[in-house]
PyMOL CGO cylinders between C-alpha atoms (Angstrom):
from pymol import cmd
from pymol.cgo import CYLINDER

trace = [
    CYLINDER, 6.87, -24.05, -0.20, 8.03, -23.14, 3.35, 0.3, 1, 1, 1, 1, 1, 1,
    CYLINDER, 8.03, -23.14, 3.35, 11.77, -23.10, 2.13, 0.3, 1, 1, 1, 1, 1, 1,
    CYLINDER, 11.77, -23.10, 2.13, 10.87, -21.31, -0.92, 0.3, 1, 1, 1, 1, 1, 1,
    CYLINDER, 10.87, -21.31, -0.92, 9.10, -18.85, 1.59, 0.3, 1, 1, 1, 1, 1, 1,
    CYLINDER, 9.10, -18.85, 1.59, 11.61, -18.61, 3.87, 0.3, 1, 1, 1, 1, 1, 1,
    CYLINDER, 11.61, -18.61, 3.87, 14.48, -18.25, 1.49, 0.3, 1, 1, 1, 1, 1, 1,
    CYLINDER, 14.48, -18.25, 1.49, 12.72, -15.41, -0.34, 0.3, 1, 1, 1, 1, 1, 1,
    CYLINDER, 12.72, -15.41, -0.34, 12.20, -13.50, 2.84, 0.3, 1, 1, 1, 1, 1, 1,
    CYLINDER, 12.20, -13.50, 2.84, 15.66, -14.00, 3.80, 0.3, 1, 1, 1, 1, 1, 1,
    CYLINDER, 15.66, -14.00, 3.80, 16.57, -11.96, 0.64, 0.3, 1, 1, 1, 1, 1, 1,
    CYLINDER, 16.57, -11.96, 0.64, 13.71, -9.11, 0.72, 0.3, 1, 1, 1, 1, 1, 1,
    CYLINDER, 13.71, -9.11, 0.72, 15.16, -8.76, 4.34, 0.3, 1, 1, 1, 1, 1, 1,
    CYLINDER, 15.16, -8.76, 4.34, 18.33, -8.54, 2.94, 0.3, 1, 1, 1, 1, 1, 1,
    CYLINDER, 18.33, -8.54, 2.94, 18.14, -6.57, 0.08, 0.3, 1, 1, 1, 1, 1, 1,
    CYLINDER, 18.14, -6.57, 0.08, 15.73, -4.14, 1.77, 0.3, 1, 1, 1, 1, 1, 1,
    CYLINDER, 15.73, -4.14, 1.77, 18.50, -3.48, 4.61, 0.3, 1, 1, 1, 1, 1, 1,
    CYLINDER, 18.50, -3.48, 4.61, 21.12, -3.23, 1.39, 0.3, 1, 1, 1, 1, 1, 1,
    CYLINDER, 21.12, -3.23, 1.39, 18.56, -0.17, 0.07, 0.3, 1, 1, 1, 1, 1, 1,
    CYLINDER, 18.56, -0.17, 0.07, 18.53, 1.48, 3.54, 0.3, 1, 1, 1, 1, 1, 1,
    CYLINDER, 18.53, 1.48, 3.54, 21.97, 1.54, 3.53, 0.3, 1, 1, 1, 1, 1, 1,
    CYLINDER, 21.97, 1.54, 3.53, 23.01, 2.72, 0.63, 0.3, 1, 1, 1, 1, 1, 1,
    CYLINDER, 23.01, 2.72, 0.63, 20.38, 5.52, 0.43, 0.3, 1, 1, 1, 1, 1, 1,
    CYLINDER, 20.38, 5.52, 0.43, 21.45, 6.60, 4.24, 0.3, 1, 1, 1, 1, 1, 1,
    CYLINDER, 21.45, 6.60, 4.24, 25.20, 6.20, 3.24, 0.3, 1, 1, 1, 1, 1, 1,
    CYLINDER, 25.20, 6.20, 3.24, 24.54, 8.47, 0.16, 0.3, 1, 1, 1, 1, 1, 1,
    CYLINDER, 24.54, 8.47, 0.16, 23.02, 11.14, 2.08, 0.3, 1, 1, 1, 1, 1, 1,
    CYLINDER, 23.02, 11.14, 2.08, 25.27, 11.19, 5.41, 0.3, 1, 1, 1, 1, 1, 1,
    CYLINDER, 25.27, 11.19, 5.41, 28.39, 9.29, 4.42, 0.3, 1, 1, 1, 1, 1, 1,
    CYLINDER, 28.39, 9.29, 4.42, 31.75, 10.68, 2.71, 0.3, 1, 1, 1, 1, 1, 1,
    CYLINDER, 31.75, 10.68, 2.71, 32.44, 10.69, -0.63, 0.3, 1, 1, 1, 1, 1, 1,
    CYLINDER, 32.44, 10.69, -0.63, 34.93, 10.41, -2.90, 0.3, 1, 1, 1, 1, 1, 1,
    CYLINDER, 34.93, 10.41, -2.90, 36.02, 14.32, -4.19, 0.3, 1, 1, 1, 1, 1, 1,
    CYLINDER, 36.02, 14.32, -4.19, 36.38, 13.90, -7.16, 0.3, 1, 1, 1, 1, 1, 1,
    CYLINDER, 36.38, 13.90, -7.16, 32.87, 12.49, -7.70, 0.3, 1, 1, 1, 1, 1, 1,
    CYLINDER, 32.87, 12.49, -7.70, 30.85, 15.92, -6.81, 0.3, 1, 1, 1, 1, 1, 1,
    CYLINDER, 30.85, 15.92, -6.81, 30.26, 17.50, -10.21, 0.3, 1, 1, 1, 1, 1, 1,
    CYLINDER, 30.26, 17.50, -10.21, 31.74, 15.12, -12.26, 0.3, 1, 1, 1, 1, 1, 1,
    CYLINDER, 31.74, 15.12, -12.26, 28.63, 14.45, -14.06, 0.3, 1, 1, 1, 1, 1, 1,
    CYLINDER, 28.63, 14.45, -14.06, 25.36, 16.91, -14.50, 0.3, 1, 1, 1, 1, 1, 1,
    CYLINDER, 25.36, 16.91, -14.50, 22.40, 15.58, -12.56, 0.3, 1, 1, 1, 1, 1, 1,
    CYLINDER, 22.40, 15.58, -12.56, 20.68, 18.80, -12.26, 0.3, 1, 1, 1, 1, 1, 1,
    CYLINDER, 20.68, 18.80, -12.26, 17.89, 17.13, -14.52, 0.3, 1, 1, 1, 1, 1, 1,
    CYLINDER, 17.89, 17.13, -14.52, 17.26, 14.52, -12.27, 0.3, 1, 1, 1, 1, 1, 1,
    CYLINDER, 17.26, 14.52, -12.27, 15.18, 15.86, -9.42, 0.3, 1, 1, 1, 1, 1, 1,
    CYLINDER, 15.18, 15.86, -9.42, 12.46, 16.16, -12.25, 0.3, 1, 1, 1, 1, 1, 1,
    CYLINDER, 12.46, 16.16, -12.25, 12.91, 12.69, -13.48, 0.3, 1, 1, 1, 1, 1, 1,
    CYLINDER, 12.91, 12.69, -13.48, 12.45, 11.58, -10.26, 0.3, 1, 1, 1, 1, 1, 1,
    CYLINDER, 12.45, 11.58, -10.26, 9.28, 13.68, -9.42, 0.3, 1, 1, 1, 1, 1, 1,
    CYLINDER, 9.28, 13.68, -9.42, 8.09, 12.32, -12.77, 0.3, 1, 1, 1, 1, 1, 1,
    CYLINDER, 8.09, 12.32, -12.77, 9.24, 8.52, -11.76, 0.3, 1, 1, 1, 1, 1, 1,
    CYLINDER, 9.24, 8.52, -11.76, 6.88, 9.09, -8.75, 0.3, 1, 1, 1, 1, 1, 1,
    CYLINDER, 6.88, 9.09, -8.75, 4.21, 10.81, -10.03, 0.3, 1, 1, 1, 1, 1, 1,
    CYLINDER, 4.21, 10.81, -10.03, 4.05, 7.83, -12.61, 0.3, 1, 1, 1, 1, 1, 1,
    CYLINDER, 4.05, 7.83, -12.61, 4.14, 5.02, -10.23, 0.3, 1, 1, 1, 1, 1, 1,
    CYLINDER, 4.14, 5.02, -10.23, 1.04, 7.17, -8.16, 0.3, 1, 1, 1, 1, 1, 1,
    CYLINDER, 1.04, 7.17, -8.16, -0.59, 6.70, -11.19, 0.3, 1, 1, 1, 1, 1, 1,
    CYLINDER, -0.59, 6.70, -11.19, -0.26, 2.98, -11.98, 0.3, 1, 1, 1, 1, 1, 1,
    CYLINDER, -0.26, 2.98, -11.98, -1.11, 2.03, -8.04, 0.3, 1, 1, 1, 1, 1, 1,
    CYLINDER, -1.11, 2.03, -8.04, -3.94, 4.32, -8.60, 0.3, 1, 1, 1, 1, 1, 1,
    CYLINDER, -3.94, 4.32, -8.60, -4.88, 2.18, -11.95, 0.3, 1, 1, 1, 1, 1, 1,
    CYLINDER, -4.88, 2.18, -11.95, -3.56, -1.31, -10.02, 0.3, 1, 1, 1, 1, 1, 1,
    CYLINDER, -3.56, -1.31, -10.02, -5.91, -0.77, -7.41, 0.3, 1, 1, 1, 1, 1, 1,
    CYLINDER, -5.91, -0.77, -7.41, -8.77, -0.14, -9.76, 0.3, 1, 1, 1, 1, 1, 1,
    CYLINDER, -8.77, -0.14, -9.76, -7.72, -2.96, -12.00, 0.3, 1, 1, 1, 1, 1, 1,
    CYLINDER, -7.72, -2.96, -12.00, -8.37, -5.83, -8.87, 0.3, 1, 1, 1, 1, 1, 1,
    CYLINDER, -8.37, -5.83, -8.87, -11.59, -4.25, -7.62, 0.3, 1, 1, 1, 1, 1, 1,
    CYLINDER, -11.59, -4.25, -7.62, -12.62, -5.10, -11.28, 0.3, 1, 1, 1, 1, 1, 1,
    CYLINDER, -12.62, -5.10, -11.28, -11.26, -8.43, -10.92, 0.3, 1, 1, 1, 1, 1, 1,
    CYLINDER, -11.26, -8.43, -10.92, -8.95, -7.87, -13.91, 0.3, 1, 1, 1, 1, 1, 1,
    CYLINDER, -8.95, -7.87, -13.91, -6.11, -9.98, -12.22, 0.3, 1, 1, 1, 1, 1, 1,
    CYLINDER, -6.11, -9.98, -12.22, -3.95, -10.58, -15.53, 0.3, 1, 1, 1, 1, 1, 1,
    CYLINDER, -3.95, -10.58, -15.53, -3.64, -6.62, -15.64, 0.3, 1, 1, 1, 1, 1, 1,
    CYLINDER, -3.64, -6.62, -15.64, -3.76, -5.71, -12.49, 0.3, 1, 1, 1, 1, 1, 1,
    CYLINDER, -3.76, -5.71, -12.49, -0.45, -7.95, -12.14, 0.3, 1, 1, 1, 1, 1, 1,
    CYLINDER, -0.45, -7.95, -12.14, 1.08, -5.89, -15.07, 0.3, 1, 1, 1, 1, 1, 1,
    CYLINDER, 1.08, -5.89, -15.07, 0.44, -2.55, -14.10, 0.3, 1, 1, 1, 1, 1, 1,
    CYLINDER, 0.44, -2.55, -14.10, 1.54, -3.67, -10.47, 0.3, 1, 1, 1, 1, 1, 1,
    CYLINDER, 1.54, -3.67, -10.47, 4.70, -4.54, -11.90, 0.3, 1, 1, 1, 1, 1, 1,
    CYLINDER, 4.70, -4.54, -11.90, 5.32, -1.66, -13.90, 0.3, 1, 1, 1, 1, 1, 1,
    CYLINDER, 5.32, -1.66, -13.90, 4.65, 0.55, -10.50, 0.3, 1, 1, 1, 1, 1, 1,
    CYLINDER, 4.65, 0.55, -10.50, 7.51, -1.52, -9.10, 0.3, 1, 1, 1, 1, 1, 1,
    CYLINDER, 7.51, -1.52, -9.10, 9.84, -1.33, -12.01, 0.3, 1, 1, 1, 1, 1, 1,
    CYLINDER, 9.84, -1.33, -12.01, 9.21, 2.78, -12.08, 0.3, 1, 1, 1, 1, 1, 1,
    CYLINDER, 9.21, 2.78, -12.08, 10.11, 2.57, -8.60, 0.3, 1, 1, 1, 1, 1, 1,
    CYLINDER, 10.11, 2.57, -8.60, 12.96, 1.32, -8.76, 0.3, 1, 1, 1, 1, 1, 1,
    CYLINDER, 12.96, 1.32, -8.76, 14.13, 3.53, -11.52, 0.3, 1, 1, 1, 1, 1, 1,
    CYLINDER, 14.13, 3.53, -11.52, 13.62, 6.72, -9.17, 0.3, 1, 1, 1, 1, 1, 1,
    CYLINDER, 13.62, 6.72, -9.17, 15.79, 4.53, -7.32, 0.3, 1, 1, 1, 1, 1, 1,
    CYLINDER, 15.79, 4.53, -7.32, 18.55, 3.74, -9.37, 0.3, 1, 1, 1, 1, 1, 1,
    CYLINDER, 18.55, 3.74, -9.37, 18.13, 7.88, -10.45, 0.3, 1, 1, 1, 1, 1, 1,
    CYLINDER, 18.13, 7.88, -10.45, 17.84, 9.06, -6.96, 0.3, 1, 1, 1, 1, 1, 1,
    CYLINDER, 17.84, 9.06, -6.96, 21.25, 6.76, -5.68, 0.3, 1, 1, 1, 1, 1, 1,
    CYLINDER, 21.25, 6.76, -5.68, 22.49, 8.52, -8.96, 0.3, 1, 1, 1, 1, 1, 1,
    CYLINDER, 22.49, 8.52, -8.96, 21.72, 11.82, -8.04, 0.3, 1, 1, 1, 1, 1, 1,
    CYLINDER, 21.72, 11.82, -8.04, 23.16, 11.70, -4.71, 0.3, 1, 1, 1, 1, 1, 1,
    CYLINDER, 23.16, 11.70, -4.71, 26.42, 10.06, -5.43, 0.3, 1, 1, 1, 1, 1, 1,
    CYLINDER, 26.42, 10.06, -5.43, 27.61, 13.14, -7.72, 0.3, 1, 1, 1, 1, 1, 1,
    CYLINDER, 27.61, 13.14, -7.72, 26.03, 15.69, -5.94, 0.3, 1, 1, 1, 1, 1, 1,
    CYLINDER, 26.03, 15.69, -5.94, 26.74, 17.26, -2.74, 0.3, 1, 1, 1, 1, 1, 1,
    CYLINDER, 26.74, 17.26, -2.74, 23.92, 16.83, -0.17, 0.3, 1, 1, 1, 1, 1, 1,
    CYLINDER, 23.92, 16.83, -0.17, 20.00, 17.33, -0.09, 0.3, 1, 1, 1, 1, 1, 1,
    CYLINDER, 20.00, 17.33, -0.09, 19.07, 21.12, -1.45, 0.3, 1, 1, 1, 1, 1, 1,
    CYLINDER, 19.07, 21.12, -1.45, 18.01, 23.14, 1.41, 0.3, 1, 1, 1, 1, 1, 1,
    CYLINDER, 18.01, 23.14, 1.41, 14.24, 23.97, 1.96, 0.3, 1, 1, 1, 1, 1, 1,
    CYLINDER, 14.24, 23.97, 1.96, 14.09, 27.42, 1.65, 0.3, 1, 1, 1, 1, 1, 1,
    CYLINDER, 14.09, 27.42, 1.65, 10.07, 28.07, 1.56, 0.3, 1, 1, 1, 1, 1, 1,
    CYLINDER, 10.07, 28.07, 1.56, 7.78, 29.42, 4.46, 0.3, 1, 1, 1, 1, 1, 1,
    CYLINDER, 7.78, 29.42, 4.46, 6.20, 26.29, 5.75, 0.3, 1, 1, 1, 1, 1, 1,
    CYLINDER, 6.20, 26.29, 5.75, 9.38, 24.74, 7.33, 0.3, 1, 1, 1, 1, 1, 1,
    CYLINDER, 9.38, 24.74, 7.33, 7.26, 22.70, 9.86, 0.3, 1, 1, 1, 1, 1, 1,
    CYLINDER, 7.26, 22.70, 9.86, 4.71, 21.47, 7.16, 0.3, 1, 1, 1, 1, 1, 1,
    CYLINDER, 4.71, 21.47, 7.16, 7.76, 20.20, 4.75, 0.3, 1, 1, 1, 1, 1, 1,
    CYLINDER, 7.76, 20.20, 4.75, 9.93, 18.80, 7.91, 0.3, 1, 1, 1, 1, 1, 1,
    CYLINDER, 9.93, 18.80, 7.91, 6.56, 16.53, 8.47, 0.3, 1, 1, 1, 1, 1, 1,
    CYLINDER, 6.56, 16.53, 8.47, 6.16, 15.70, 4.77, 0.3, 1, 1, 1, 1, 1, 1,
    CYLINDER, 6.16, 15.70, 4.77, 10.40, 14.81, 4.52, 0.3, 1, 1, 1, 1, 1, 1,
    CYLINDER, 10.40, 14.81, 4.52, 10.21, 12.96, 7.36, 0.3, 1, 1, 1, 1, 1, 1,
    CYLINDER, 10.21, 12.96, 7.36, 7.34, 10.92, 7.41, 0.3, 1, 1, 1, 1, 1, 1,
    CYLINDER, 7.34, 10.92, 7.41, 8.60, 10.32, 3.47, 0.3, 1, 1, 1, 1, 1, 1,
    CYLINDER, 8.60, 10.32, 3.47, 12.01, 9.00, 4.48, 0.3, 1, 1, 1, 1, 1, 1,
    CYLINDER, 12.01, 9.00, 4.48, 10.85, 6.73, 7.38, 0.3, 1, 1, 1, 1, 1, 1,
    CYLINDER, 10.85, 6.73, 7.38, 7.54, 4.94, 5.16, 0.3, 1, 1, 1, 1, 1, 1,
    CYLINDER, 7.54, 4.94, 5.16, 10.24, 4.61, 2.32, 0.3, 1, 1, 1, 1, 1, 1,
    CYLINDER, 10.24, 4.61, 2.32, 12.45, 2.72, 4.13, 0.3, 1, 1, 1, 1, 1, 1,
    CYLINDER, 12.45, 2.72, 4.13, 9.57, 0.31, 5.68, 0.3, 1, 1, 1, 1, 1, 1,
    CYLINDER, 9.57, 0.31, 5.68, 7.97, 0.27, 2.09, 0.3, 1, 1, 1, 1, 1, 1,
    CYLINDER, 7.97, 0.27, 2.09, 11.22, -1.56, 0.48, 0.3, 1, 1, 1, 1, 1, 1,
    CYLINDER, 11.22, -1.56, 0.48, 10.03, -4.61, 2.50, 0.3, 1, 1, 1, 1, 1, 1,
    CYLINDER, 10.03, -4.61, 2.50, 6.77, -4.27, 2.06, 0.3, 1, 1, 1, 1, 1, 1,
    CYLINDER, 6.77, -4.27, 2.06, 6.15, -3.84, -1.24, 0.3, 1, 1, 1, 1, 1, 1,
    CYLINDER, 6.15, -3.84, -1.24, 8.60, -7.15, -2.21, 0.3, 1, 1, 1, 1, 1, 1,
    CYLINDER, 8.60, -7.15, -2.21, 6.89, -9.22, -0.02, 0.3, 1, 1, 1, 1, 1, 1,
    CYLINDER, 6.89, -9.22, -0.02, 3.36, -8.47, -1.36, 0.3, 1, 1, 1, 1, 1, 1,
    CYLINDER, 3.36, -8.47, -1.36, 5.20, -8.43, -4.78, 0.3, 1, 1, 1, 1, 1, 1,
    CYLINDER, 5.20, -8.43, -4.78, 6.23, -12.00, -3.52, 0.3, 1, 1, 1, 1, 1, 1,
    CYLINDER, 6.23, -12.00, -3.52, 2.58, -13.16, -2.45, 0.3, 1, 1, 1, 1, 1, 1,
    CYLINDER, 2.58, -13.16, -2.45, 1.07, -11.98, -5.41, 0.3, 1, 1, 1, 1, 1, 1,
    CYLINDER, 1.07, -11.98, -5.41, 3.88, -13.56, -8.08, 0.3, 1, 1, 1, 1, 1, 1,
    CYLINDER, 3.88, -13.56, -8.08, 3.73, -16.86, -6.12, 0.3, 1, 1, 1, 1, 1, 1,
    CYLINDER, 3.73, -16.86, -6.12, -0.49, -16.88, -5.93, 0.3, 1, 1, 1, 1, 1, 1,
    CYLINDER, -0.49, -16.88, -5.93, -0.58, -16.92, -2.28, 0.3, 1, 1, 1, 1, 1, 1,
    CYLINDER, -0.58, -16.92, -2.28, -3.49, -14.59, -2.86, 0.3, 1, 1, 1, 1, 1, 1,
    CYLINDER, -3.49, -14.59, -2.86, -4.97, -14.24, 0.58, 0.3, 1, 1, 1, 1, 1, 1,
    CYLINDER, -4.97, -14.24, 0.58, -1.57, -13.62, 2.19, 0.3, 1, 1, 1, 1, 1, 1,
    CYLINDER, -1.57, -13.62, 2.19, -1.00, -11.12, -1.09, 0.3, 1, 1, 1, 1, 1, 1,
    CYLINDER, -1.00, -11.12, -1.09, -4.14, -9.52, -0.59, 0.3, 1, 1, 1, 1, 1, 1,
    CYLINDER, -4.14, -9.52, -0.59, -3.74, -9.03, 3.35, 0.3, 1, 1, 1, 1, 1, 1,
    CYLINDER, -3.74, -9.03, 3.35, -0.81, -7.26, 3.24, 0.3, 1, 1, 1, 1, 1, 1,
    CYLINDER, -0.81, -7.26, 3.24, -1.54, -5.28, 0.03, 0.3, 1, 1, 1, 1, 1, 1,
    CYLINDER, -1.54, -5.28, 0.03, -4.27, -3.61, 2.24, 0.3, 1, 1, 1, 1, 1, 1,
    CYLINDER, -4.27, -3.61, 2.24, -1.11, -1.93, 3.94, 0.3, 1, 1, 1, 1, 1, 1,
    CYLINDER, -1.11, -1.93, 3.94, 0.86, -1.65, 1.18, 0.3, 1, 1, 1, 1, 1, 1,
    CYLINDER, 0.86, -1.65, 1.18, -1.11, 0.87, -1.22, 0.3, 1, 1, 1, 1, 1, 1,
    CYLINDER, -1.11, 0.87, -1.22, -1.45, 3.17, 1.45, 0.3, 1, 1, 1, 1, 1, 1,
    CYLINDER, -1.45, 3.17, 1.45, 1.85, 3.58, 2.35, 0.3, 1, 1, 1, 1, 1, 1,
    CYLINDER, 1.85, 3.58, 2.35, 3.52, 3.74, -1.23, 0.3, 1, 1, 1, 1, 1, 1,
    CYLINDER, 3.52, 3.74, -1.23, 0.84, 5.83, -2.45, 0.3, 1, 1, 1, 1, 1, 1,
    CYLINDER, 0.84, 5.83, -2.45, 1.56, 8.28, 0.38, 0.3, 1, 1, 1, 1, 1, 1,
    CYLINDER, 1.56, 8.28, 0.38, 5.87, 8.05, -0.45, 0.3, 1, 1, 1, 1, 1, 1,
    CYLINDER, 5.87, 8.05, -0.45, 5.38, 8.46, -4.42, 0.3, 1, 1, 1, 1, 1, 1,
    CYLINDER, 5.38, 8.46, -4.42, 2.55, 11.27, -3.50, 0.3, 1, 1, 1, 1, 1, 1,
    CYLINDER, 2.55, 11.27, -3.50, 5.08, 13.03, -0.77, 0.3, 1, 1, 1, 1, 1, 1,
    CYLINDER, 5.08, 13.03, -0.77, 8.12, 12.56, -3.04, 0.3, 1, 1, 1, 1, 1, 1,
    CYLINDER, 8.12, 12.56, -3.04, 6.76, 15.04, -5.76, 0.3, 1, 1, 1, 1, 1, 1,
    CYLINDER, 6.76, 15.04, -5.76, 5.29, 16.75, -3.10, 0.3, 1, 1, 1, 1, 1, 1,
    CYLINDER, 5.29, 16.75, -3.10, 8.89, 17.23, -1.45, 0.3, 1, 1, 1, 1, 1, 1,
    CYLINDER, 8.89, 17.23, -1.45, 10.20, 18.40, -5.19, 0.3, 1, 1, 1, 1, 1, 1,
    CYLINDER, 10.20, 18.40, -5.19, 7.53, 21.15, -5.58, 0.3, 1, 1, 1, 1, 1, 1,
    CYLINDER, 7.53, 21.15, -5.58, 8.78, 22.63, -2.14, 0.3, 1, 1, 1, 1, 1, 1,
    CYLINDER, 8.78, 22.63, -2.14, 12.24, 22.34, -3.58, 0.3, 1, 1, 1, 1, 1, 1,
    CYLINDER, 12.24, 22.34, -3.58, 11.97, 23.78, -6.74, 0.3, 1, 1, 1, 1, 1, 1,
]
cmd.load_cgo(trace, "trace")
């Protein structure tokens, strides 16, 4: 089990510093020209507000789910959160490769959305980890290491799904 362990980690660590990467590279890094444009993802902002407001929703009903000690579904809404939030990933690394930049925040409460964006971007990176490892726990039964570091994990994904359609009503 200690190999198994260990290998897995290896890969969260891996794949979680892949994410980083490729969401900082998207945002900060050159692109291709001809890529800007070349396909409309105006529509996607919303899809990803939705994709987060949806995965809110299922932690909400996860969390809910194991203080009623309904494991079996608990474990499939708990997946389903993870599978919706990977599709605002696969949409937002989407978005960002054909089109140019973040939009500007153009509101009145600069210093209250500069918070929000920030503290977003940081607990999304450290929730990649996070949430695979007590993904991990839980699929492999290690249930008290699952449920120790769940007690972090809700918190902090509920807070990036919440501040990600937060971010998109400032937006637009």
């Amino acid at each position: 089990m200690v190999n198994q362990d260990q290998f897995w980690s290896r890969i969260i660590y891996i794949l979680s510093a892949i994410v980083s990467l490729a969401v900082a590279f998207l945002i900060l890094g050159p692109r291709p020209a001809d890529t800007t444009g070349a396909i409309d993802v105006s529509a996607l902002p919303r899809v990803n507000a939705a994709l987060n407001g949806i995965t809110t929703l299922l932690l909400i009903c996860g969390f809910v789910l194991i203080k009623q000690k309904k494991k079996q579904q608990h474990r499939k809404v708990m997946i389903m959160s993870f599978v919706t939030s990977t599709m605002f990933l696969v949409s937002y690394v989407i978005y960002h490769w054909f089109k140019t930049g973040p939009k500007p925040y153009t509101g009145d409460f600069t210093s209250i959305y500069l918070f929000i964006l920030i503290t977003h971007i940081v607990l999304a990176a450290i929730i990649v980890p996070i949430a695979l490892f007590t993904l991990y726990r839980g699929w492999m039964s290690q249930l008290q290491r699952h449920k120790k570091i769940a007690r972090i994990t809700l918190p902090i994904w509920l807070y990036v799904s919440i501040t990600g359609v937060i971010i998109f009503l400032m937006l637009y």
